[in-house]
C-alpha positions in Angstrom: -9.7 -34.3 -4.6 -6.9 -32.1 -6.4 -5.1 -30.4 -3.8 -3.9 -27.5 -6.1 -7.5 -26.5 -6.7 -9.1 -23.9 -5.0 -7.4 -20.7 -3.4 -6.4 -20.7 0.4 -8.0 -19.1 3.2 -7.7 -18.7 6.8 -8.7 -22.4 8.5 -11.1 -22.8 10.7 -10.4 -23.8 14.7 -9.4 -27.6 14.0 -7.4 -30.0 15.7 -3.4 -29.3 15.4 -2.4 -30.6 12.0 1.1 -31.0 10.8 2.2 -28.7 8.1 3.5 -29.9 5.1 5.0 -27.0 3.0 8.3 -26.6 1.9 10.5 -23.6 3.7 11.6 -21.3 1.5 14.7 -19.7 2.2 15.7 -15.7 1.7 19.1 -14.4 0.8 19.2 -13.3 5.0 18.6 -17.1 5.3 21.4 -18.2 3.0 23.8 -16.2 4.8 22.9 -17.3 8.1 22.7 -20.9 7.6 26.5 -20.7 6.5 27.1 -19.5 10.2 24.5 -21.2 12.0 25.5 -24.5 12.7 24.7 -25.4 16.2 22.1 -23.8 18.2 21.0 -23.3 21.9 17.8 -25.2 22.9 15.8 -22.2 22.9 16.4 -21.0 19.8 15.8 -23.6 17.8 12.4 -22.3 16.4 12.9 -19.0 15.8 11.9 -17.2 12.1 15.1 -16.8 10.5 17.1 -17.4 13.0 17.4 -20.8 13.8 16.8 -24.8 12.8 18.8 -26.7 10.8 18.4 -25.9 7.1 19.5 -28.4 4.6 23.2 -26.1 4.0 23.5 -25.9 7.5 23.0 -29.7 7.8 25.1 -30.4 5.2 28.0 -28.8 6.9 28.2 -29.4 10.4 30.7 -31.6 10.4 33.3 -29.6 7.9 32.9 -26.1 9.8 36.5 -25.6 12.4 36.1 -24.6 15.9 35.9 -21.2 14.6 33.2 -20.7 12.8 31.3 -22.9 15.6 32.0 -20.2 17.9 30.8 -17.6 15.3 27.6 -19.8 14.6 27.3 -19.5 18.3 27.4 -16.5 18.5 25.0 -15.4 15.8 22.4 -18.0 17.0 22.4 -16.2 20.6 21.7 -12.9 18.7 19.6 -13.8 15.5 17.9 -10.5 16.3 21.4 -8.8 15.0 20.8 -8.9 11.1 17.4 -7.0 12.0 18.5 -4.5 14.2 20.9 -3.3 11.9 18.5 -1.5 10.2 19.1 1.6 12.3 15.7 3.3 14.1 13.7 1.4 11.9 10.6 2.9 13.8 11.7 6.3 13.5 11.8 6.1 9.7 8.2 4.6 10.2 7.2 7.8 12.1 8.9 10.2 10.0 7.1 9.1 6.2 4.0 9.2 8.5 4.8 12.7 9.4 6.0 13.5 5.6 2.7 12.2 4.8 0.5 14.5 7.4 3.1 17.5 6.3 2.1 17.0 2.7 -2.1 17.1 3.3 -1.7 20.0 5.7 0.2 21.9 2.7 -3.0 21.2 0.4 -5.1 22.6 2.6 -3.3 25.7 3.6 -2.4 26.7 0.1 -6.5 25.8 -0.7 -7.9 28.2 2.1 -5.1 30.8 1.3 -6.0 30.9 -2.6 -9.7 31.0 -1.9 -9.9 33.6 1.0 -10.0 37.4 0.2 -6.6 38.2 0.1 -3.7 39.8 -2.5 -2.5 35.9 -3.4 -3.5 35.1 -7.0 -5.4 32.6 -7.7 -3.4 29.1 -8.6 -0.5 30.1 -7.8 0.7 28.3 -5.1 -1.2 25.2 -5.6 -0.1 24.8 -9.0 3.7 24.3 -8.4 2.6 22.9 -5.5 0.1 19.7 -7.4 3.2 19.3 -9.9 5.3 18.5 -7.5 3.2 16.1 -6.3 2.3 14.5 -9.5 5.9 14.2 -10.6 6.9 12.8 -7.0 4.4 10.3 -7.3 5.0 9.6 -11.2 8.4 9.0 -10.0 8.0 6.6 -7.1 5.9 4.3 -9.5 8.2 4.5 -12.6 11.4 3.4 -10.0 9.6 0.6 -9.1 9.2 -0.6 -12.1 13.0 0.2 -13.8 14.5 -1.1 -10.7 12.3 -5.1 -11.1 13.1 -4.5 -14.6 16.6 -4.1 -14.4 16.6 -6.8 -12.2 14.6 -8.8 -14.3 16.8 -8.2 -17.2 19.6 -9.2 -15.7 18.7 -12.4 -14.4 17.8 -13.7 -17.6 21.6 -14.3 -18.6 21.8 -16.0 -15.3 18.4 -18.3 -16.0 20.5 -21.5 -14.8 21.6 -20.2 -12.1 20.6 -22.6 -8.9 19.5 -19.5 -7.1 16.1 -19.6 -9.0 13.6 -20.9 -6.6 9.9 -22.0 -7.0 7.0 -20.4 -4.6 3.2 -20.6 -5.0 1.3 -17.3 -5.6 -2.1 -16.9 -4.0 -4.9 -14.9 -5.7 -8.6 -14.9 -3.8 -9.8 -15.2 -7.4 -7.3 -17.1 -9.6 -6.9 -19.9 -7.4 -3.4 -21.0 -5.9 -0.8 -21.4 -8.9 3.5 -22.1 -9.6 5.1 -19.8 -10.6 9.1 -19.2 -11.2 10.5 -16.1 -9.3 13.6 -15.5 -10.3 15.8 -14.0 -8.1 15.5 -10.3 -9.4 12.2 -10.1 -7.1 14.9 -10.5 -4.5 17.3 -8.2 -5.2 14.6 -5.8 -6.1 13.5 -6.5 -2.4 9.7 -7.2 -3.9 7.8 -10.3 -2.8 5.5 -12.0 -4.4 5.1 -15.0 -2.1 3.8 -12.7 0.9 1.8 -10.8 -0.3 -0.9 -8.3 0.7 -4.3 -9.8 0.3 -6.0 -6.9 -2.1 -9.9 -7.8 -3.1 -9.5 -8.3 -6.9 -13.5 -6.6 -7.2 -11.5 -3.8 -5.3 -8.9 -3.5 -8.1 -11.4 -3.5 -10.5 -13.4 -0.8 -9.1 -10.0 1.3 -9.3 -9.9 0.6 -12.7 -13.7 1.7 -13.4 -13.1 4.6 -11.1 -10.0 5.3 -13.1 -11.2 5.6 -16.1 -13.9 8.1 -14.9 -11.2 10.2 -13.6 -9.3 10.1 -17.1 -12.7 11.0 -18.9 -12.1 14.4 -16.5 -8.6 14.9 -17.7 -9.6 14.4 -21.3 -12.2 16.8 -21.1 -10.0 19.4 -19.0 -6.9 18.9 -21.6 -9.3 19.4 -24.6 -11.0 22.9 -22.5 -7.6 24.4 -22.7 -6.7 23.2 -26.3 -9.6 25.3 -27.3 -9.1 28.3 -24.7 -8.7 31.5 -25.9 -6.1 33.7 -24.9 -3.2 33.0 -22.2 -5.6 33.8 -19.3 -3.5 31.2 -17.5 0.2 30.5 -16.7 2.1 27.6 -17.8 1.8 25.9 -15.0 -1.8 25.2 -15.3 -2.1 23.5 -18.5 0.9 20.7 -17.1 -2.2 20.1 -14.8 -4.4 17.7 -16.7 -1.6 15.8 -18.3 0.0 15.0 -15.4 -3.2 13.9 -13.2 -3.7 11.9 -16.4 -0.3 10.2 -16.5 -0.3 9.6 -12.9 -4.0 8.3 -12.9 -3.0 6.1 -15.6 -0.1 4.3 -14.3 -1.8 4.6 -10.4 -4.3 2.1 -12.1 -2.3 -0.2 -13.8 0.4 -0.6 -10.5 -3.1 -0.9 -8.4 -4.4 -3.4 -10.5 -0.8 -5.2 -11.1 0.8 -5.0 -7.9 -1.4 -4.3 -5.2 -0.6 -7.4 -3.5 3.0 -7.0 -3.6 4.7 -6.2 -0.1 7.7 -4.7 -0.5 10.5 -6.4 1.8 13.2 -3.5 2.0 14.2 -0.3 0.1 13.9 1.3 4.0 13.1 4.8 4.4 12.8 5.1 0.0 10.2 2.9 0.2 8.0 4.0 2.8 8.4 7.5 2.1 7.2 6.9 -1.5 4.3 4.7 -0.7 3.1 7.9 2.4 3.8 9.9 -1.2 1.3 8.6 -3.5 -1.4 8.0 -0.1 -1.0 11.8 0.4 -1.0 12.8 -2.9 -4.4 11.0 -3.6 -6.1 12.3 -0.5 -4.7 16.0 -0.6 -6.1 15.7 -5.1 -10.0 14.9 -2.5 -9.2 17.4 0.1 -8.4 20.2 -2.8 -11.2 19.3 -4.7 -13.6 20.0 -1.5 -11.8 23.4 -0.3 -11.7 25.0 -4.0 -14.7 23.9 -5.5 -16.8 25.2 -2.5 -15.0 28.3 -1.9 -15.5 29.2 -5.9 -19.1 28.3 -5.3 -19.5 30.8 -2.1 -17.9 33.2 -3.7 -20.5 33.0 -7.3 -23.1 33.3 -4.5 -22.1 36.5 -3.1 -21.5 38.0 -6.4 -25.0 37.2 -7.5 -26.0 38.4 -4.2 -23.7 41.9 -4.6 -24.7 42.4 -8.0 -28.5 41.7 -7.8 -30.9 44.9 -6.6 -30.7 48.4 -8.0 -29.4 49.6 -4.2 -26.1 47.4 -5.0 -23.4 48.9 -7.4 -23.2 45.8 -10.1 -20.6 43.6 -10.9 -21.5 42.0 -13.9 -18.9 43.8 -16.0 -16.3 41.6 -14.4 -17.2 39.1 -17.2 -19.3 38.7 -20.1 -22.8 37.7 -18.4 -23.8 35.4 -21.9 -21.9 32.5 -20.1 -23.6 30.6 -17.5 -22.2 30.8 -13.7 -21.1 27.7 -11.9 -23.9 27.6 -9.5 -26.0 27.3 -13.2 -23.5 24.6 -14.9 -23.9 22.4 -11.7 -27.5 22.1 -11.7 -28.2 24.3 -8.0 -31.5 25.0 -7.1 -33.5 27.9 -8.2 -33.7 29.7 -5.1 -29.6 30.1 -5.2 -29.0 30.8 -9.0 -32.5 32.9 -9.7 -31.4 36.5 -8.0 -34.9 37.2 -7.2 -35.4 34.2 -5.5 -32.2 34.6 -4.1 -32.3 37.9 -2.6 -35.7 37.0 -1.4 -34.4 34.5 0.6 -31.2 36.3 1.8 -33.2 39.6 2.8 -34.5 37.4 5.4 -31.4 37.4 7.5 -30.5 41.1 7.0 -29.7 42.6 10.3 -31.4 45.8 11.5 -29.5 47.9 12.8 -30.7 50.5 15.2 -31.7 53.9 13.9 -29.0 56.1 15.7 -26.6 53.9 13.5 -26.5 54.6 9.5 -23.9 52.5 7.2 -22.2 56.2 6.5 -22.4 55.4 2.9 -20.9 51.8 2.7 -22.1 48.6 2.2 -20.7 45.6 3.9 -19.8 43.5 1.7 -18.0 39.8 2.9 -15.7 39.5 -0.3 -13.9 42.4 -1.4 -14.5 43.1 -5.5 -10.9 42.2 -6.5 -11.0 38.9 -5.3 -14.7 38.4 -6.7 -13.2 39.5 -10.0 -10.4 37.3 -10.0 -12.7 34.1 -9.3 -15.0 35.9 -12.3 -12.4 36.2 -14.9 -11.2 32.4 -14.0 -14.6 31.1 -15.0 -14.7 33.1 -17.6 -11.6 32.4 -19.0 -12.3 28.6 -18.3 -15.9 28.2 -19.9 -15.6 30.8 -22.9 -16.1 27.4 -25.3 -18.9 24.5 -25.1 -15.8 21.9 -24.2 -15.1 24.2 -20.8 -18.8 24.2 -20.3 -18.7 20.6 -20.5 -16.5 20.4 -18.4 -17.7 22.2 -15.6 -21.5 20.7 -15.8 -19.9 17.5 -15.8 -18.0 17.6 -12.3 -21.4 16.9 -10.2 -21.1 13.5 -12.0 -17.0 13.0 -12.4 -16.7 14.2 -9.0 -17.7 10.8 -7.2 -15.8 8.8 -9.5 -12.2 11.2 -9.1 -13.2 10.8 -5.0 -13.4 6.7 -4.8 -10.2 6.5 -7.4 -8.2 8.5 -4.6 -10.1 6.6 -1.4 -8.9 3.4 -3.3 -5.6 4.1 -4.1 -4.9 5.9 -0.7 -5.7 3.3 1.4 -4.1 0.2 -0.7 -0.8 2.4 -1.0 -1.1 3.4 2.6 -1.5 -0.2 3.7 1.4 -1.0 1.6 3.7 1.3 3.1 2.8 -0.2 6.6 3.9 -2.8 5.3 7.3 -1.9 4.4 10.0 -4.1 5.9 7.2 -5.4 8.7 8.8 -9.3 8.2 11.9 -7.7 9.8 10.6 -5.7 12.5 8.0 -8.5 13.6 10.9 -10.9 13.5 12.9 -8.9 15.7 10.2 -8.2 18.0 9.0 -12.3 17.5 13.4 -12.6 18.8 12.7 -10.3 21.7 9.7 -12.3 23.0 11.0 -15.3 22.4 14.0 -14.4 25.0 11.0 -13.9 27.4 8.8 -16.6 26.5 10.8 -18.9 25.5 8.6 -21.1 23.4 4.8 -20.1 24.3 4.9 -17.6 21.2 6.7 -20.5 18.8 4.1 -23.1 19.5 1.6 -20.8 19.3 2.9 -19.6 15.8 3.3 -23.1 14.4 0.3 -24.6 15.4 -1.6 -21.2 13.4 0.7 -22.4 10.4 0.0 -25.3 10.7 -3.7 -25.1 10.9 -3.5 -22.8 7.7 -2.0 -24.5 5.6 -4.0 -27.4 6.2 -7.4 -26.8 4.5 -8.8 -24.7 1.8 -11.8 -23.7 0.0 -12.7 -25.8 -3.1 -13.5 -24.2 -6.6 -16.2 -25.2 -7.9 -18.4 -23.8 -11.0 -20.9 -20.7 -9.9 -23.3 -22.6 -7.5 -27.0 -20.1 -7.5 -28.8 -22.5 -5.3 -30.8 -20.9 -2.3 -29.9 -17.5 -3.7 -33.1 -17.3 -6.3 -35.5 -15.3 -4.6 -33.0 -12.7 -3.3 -32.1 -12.7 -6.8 -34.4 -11.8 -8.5 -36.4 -9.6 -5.5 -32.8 -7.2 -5.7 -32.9 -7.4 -9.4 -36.2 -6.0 -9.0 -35.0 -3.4 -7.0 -32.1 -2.5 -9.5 -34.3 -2.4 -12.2 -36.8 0.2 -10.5 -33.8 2.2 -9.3 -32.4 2.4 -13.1 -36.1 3.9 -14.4 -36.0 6.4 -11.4 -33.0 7.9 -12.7 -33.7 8.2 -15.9 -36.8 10.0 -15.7 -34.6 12.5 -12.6 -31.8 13.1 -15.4 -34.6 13.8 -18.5 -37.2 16.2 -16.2 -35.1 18.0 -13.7 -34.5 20.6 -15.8 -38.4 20.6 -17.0 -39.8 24.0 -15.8 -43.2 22.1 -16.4 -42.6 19.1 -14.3 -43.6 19.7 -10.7 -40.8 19.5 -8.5 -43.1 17.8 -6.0 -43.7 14.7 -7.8 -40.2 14.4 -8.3 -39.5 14.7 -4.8 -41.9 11.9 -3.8 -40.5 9.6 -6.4 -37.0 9.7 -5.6 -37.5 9.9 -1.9 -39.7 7.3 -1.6 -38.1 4.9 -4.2 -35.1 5.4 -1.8 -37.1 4.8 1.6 -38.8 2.0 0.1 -35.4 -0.1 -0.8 -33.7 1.1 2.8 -36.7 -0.1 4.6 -36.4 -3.8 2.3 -32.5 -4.0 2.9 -32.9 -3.0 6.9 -35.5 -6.3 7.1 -32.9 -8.6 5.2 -30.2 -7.1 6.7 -31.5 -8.0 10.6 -32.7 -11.6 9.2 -29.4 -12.3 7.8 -27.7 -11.9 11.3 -30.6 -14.1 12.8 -29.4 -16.5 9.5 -25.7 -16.0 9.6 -25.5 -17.5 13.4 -26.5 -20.9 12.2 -22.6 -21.2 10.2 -19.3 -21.8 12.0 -16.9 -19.5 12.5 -13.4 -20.0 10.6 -11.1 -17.8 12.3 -10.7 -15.8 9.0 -9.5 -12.0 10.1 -11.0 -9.2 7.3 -7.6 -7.3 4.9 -6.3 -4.1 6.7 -7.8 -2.7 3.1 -11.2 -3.9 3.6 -11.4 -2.7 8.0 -10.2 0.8 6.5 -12.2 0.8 4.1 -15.1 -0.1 6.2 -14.3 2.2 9.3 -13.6 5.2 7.0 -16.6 5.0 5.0 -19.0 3.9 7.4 -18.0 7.2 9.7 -19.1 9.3 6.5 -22.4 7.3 6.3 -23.1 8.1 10.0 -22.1 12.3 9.1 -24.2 12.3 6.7 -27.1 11.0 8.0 -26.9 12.7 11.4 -26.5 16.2 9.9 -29.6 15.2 7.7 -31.7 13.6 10.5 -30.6 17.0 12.2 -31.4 19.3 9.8 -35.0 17.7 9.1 -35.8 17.7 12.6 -35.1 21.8 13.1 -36.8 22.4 9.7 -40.0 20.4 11.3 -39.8 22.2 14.6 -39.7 25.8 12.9 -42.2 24.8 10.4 -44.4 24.0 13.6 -44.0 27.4 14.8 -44.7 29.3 11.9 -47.6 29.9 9.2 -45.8 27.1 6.6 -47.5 24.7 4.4 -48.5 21.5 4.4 -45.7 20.3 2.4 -42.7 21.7 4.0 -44.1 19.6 6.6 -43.9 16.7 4.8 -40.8 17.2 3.2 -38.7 17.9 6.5 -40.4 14.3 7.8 -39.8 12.2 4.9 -35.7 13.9 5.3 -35.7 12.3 8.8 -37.2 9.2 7.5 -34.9 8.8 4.9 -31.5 9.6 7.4 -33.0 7.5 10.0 -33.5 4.6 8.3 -30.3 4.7 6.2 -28.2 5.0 9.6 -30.1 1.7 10.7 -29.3 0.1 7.9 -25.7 0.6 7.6 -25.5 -0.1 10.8 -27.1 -3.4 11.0 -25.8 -4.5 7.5 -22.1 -3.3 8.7 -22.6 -5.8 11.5 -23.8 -8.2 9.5 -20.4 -8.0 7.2 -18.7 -8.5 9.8 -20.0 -11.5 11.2 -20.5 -13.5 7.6 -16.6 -12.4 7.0 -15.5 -14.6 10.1 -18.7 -17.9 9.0 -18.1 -20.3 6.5 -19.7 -23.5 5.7 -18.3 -26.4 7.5 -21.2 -29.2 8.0 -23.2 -31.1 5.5 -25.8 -29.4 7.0 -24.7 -26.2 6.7 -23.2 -27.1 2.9 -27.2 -28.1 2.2 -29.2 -25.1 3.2 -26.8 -22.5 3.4 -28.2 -20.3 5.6 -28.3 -16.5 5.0 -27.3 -16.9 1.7 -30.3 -15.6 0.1 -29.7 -12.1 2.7 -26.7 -11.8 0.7 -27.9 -12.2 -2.4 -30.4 -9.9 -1.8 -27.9 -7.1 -0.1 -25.5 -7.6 -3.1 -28.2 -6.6 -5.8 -29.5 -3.8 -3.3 -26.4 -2.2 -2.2 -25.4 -2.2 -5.8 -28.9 -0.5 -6.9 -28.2 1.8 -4.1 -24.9 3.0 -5.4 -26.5 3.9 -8.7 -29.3 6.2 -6.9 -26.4 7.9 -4.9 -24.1 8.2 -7.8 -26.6 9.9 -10.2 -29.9 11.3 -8.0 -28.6 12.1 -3.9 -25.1 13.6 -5.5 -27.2 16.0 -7.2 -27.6 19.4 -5.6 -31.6 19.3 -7.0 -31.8 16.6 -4.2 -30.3 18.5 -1.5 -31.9 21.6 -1.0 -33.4 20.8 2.0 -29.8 20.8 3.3 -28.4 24.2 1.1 -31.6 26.1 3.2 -31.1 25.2 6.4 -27.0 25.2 6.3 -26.1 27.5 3.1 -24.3 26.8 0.2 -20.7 27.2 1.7 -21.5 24.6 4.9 -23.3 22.2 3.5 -21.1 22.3 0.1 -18.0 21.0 2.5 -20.0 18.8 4.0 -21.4 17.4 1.2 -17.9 17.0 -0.6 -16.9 14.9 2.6 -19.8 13.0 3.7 -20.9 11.9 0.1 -18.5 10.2 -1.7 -17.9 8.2 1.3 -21.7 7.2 1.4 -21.1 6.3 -2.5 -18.2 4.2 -1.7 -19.8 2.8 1.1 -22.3 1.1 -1.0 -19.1 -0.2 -3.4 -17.3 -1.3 -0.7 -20.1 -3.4 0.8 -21.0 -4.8 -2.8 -17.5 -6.0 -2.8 -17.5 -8.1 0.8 -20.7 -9.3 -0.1 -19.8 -10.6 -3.4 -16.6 -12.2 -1.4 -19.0 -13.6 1.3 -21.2 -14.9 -1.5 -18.5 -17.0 -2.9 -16.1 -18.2 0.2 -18.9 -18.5 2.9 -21.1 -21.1 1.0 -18.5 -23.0 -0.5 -17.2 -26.6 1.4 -13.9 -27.1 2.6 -11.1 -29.6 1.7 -8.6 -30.7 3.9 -5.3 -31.8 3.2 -4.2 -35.5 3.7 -2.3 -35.9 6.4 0.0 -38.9 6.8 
């Protein structure tokens, strides 16, 4: 059997084996193997730092008494070369800190700009996002001159005996040579050790992407057509630059995600904290502006609707739609009569020695309402601007899971930074303690990894048929239930009931299906042996971060629905409100069971592979995958397009209003989205690693 096909894994608990790859040898390396020439015992197997390397060999016998005592002395502190690297952790800490400083802005500019205050509105935010654009535009493009500079000049040196051959491994392409030239070196880049980066993750961020530069496009054409300088300067850089930087964010996410950058110290980690805080603080504005606009629409409708209220309408011209209208809110928010209905209901009476004196309290002064007015106005006076604002409910989850992406693949790489020096000097530091329990340790894991791997064979669909075609049932069904939602939600004549029962239940029906498979599968997924495989720091941040939003959001929902059925208990309500309020528990409950129990089983198929003929044969659990794959995959579709939609969450704008529940949604949802992406992802890994056989190196 080929040894070069098939990509390499992590091996399963086997019997020490002997490995058989070639060392390859850093510039570090090169320069201590010309002082290295005899060492002590007990540092003979340390990283870096010791062994005879083929120079060193070479001249053992031509070195004086000298430079033995040097080599001495280097081999009894190989831990020298990394400590030079002066408070290494502290730089660590500090881009961390830069990082935390650089969210914390976000918000605090957000909240200031969207309180009631004197502060106009974009002001400080907009310098504020361009210099975070251009600070992250800039990390990426110096990345790039400095390899190509690099590059460039290593091709008049193309003879040079410094180029050296190492083998990059791709979870998709297989393992394949490749010549690295030593301008990946001196650019401190490797590409030999790299950072194991789902290529089904990468191409999410490039489907993601493109959904966020569909926002740009439409934003840039809004002002080409705006009327008027209504805005500064500053505001029309915006859209260009979140398109520049979204573009080349994709392409160095989808290039070099797997890269791990060796050196470049503080530069490099404080770029990498950059771009992670500059995609979460783009989420974290997005959920603070957009719901403070919103709350303050609602109070304007609620100021200006009544004859007893002085009105407000002449703040803009009342032909263009409000926000709350654009984005597809319920009626009983954008109608006023509705509205005020429902608001007079938690008017407070006051006692009758105490009058108002002639004012009305009102919780957002008129300035501020008009400045929010004129914005929108000023925004939406053309059919491109009203595009654009009816299209965010949609754009919105795919600008939220571009930034989770990027965030957490540039935050892993910036842990990353230099972390092959600082475990080596921490590996030195035990070793002086240990002596050679941690070596032996390390070797035998080596050598047990690079003794096996998974074979590549052509797309195998045996025992995967009926959870096939069962979840392409389910995808199919989920498709029709959303087109009808998007062609007859805005249908006065359609009853809102019926709609209610077919998206609700569609969605009950398919959580209840995927909760069975899901508690078969780990009753399946035993019968395979474990490998010893450990899950990408990606893919366990990924996991913990958006299973956390799954659980928020169903928790507030199973919350909510309980209350809503206890009050509807003690008061005259219908029927229905009954109904609704249980089938809103039903719905939370189950989903929280489900991601539960299919998060477990993730994590437990991740670790399994096929070992035995046996388990090559039947492949247990394989048709729970299957199944799951399809499902969670239909599932992201119905959250995408129906649960994102505010017509599906008015059960939760009653109970919490529309500024709560608005933050929470903005939080809480996209993870829930992503969460379904994320798990089609590992599933589609675990459907092609887990069930495929292993080959083992021969050994001689």
């Amino acid at each position: 059997m080929d040894m070069n096909s098939g990509y390499r894994d992590t091996p399963p608990p086997l019997a020490p084996l002997r490995n058989k790859n070639p060392t390859v040898y850093s510039s570090e390396q090169n320069e201590r193997d010309s002082l290295n020439v005899s060492l002590p015992p007990h540092m003979s197997d340390l990283p870096n730092g010791g062994g005879k390397s083929r120079r060193g060999g070479d001249h053992v016998g031509k070195m004086k008494s000298g430079h033995n005592f040097l080599g001495f002395l280097n081999s009894r502190n190989s831990g020298l070369l990394e400590q030079r690297e002066s408070f290494s952790y502290f730089w660590v800490l500090l881009s961390t800190l830069y990082g935390k400083i650089l969210i914390v802005l976000m918000i605090t500019f957000c909240l200031i700009e969207v309180m009631d205050n004197s502060v106009k509105l974009l002001t400080l935010q907009g310098f504020y996002l361009v210099y975070l654009y251009l600070g992250s535009i800039g990390v990426i493009i110096c990345i790039y001159i400095w390899v190509l500079v690099d590059s460039c000049s290593t091709w008049n040196t193309i003879d040079s005996p410094n180029i050296t051959t190492s083998v990059m491994a791709d979870a998709e392409l297989g393992s394949m040579t490749m010549t690295r030239f030593d301008s990946l070196k001196r650019a401190h880049i490797s590409r030999d050790k790299t950072s194991a980066t789902s290529f089904y993750i990468r191409i999410g961020a490039l489907a993601f992407g493109l959904g966020t530069l569909v926002f740009n496009g439409l934003e840039m054409a809004m002002h080409s057509l705006m009327e008027g300088s209504c805005l500064s300067g500053v505001v029309f850089v915006h859209p260009i630059l979140h398109g520049l930087f979204t573009f080349l964010q994709m392409h160095f996410l989808f290039v070099n995600s797997q890269v791990l950058v060796e050196k470049f110290g503080p530069i490099a980690r404080f770029g990498f904290m950059h771009l992670a805080a500059t995609n979460l603080a783009l989420w974290i504005r997005l959920v603070i502006w957009e719901s403070g606009v919103e709350w303050v629409y609602f109070v304007h409708l609620a100021q200006s609707s009544g004859t007893h209220l002085r009105s407000l309408a002449s703040f803009g011209d009342s032909d263009i739609p409000t926000p709350l209208h654009l984005r597809g809110y319920p009626k009983f928010i954008t109608d006023s009569t509705s509205a005020e209905a429902h608001r007079m209901e938690r008017d407070v009476n006051l006692p009758s020695n105490v009058s108002w004196n002639g004012y009305i309290y009102r919780p957002i002064s008129e300035n501020h309402i008009s400045e929010v007015v004129n914005l929108h106005q000023c925004l939406n006076t053309n059919s491109l601007g009203q595009l654009w604002t009816s299209s965010m409910p949609f754009l919105y989850p795919f600008i939220v899971q571009f930034s989770l992406i990027a965030a957490g693949v540039t935050y892993v790489m910036g842990k990353n930074v230099g972390m092959d020096r600082l475990k080596s000097f921490q590996y030195v530091n035990s070793m002086n303690k240990k002596h050679h329990r941690s070596s032996d340790s390390n070797n035998h894991h080596k050598s047990l990894k690079s003794t096996y791997s998974y074979e590549v064979d052509a797309i195998d669909c045996s025992s995967a048929s009926k959870g096939l075609f069962l979840g392409l049932l389910c995808l199919v069904i989920v498709i029709v239930i959303i087109i009808i939602f998007l062609v007859v939600k805005e249908d006065p004549d359609f009853p809102m009931e019926i709609l209610f029962w077919m998206t609700s239940g569609t969605l009950c029906g398919i959580l209840v299906i995927s909760l069975i498979s899901s508690i078969i599968g780990l009753y399946q997924i035993r019968k395979l042996s474990h490998t010893g495989y450990i899950p990408t720091q990606v893919d366990k941040l990924f996991s913990s971060v958006t299973l956390t939003g799954v659980i928020f959001y169903s928790v507030f929902g199973i919350v909510i629905g309980s209350c809503g059925l206890y009050i509807s208990m003690d008061t005259a309500t219908s029927k229905y409100d009954k109904q609704i309020h249980l089938m809103l528990i039903l719905v939370n409950s189950v989903q929280l069971l489900q991601t539960t129990f299919q998060s477990t089983l993730l994590g437990e198929a991740l670790r399994r592979g096929s070992i035995t003929t046996h388990q090559i044969l039947t492949k247990p659990g394989r048709q729970v995958i299957t199944f799951l794959l399809c499902s969670n995959g239909a599932l992201w579709a119905f959250d995408s397009f129906i649960t994102q939609s505010w017509l599906s969450q008015e059960l939760q704008l009653r109970f919490m209003g529309l500024l709560a529940w608005g933050v929470i949604s903005r939080i809480s949802l996209p993870l829930l989205v992503f969460y379904r992406f994320h798990s089609g992802v590992l599933l589609l890994e675990i459907w092609q690693r887990t069930y495929r056989s292993f080959k083992f190196d021969n050994l001689n």
